[in-house]
Each structure stands twice: as C-alpha cells, then as structure tokens.
C-alpha positions as CSV (number, residue, x, y, z in Angstrom):
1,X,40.2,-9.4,-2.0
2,X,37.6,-11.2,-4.5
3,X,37.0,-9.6,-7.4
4,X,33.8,-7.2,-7.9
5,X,30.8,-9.3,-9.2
6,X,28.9,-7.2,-11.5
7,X,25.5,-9.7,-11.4
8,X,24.4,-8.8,-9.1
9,X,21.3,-6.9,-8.6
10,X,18.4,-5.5,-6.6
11,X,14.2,-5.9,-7.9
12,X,11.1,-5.2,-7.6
13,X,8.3,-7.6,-8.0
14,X,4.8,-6.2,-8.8
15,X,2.3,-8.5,-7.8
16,X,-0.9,-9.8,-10.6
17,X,-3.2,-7.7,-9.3
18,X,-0.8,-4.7,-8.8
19,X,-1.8,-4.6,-5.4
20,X,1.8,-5.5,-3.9
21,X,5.3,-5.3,-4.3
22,X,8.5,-7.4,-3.3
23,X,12.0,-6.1,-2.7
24,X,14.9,-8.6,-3.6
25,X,19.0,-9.2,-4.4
26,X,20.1,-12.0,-7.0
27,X,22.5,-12.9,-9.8
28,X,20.3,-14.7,-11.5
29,X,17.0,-12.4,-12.3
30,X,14.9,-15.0,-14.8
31,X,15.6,-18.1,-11.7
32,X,14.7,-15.9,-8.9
33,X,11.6,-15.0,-11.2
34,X,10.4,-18.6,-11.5
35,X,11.2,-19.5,-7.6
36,X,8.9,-16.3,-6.7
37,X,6.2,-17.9,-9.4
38,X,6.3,-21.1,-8.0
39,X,7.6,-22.8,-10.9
40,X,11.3,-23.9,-9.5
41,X,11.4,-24.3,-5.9
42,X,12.4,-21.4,-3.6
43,X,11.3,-18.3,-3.2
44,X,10.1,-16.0,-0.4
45,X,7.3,-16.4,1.8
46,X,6.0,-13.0,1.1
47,X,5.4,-14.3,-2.9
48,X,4.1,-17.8,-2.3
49,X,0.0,-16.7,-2.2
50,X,-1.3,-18.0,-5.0
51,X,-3.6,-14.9,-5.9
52,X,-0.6,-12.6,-6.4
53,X,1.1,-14.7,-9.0
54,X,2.6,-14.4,-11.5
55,X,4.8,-11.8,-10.1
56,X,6.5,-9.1,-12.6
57,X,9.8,-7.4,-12.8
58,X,8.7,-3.7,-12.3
59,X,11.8,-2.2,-11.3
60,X,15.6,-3.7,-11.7
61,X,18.8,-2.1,-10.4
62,X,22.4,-3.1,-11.7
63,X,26.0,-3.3,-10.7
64,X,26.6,-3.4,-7.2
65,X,29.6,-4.9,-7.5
66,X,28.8,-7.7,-4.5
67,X,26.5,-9.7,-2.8
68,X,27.2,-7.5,0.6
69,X,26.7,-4.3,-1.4
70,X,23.8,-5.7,-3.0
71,X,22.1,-6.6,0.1
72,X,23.0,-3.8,1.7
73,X,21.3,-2.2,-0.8
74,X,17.7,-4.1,-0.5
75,X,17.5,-3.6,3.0
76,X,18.1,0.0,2.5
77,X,15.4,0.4,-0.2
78,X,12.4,-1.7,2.0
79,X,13.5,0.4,5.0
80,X,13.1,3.3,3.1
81,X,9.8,2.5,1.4
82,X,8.3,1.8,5.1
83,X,9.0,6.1,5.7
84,X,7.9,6.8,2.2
85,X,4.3,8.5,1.6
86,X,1.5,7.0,-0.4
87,X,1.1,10.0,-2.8
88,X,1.9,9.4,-6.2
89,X,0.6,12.1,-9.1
90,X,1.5,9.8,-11.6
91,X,-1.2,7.9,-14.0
92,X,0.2,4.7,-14.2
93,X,-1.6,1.6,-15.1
94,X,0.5,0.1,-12.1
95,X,0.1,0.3,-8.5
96,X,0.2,2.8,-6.3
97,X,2.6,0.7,-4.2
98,X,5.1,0.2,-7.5
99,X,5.4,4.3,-7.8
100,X,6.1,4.3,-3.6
101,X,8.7,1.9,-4.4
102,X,10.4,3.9,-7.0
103,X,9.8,7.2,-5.2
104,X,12.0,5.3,-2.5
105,X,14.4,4.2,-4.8
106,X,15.6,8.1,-4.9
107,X,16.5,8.0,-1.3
108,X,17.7,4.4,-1.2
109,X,20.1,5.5,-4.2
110,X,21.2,8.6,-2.2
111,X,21.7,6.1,1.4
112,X,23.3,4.0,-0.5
113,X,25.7,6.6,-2.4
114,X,26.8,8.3,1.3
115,X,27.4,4.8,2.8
116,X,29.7,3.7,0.0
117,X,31.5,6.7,-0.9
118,X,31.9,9.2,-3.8
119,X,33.8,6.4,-6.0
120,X,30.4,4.7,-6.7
121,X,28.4,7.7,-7.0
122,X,26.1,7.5,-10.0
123,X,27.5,4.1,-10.7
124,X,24.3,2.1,-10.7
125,X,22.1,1.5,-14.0
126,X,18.3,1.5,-13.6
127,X,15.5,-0.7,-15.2
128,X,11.9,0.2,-15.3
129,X,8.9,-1.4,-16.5
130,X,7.7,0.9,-19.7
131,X,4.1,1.8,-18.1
132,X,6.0,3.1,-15.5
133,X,9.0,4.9,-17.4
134,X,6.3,6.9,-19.3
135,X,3.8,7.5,-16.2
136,X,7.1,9.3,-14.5
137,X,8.2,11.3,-17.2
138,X,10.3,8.5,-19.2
139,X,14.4,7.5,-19.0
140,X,15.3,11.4,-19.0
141,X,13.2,12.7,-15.9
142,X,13.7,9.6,-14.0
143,X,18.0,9.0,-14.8
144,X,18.0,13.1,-13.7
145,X,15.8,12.5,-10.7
146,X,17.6,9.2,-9.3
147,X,20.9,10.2,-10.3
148,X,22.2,7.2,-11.4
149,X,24.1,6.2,-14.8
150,X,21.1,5.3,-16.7
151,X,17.7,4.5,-16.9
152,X,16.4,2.2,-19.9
153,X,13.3,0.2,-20.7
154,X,12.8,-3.3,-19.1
155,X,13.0,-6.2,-21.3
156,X,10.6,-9.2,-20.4
C-alpha cells in the first residue's frame, strides 16, 4: 500500500468574464494554472478559448489523500453541479455559475463522505476566493454548511 499523498486537490476555475467555470484534480495548483492559461503547454480543451482567459482559482479543495480519491472526487462534484439549480441569493461580484458550483460542492462533499466512509468525514479543507467567502456568509457559514474541517481565504 503506497502511502497517502496529501497534494492532491480538486479546483475550480472561474473564467475572465465570470461567465464559466472548470472542474479539475492536480498536485501541482500554480502548473495546472499556467497549462489552463496557455502559458505552459497542457491543459483542457474546455479552457483553451482565448476569450475566457486568464482563468482564476475560485474555489480549491485539499487532502484527498490520492490521485483515485481525488478524481473520484471531481467527477462527483461536475456530476453534481449538472442536477444543481441556477438560483443563487447571493450578491457576489462573481458568477452565477461559481455560486452553482459551490452550492454543489455541499452535496459533492456529502457523496463523497458516504462513499469513503466515516474515517474521512470532515477531513477535507476548503479554499474560497474572498468575493465569494463574504457573498456566502464568510469561513463560518460556509465551514458549518459544507461540513468540512475548514474554510479559509484563497491566496493568489
């Protein structure tokens, strides 16, 4: 058995006109970052227009443990955000689509938590982008709502 991996991570890209969002795992957040904005090579397909870039961090999730867990936990969070409504009461300066993500995130979090068993149950730490922290109550509201460990500000 290989020893747990704590790098990696799960994100969420918010496009330049705040008009999209992108779901991704890494271990390396500032590379992945630059392949998404076209300055290293790589990337996904979804991120390569042009018009959305530069993409931003807007939401970060920590210690899976593992690549599987990690992807396992990206798939769960797009699937989720495909059943997820549009409303958001918030008044953020960002998207609409950024608040569906991290209304999805609750869910993902809980899919994720059943799947993988009590042991890892608010386990995982929680980085937002501060517009949206204080559009959705700030660190408090949102570690409460999404159960997880913690919830701090995002760092450029």
């Amino acid at each position: 058995m290989t020893a747990p991996d704590p790098r990696w991570s799960c994100y969420c890209l918010q496009s330049r006109d705040n008009k999209c969002t992108y779901v991704g795992a890494t271990v390396d957040e500032l590379h992945r970052l630059k392949q998404h904005n076209g300055e290293l090579q790589g990337g996904a397909r979804a991120t390569a227009f042009q018009s959305r870039r530069p993409w931003r961090k807007s939401i970060t999730v920590h210690q899976f443990g593992n690549k599987s867990r990690a992807l396992s936990f990206e798939r769960t969070w797009k699937n989720v955000t495909r059943r997820t409504p549009w409303t958001c009461t918030c008044n953020a300066s960002s998207s609409r689509s950024v608040c569906r993500r991290l209304n999805a995130l609750t869910r993902a979090i809980e899919c994720y938590e059943s799947r993988h068993g009590t042991k890892h149950k608010n386990q995982l730490l929680v980085h937002c982008a501060p517009d949206l922290l204080k559009a959705h109550g700030g660190s408090t509201v949102l570690k409460e709502k999404l159960s997880v460990l913690d919830v701090c500000e995002l760092r450029s």
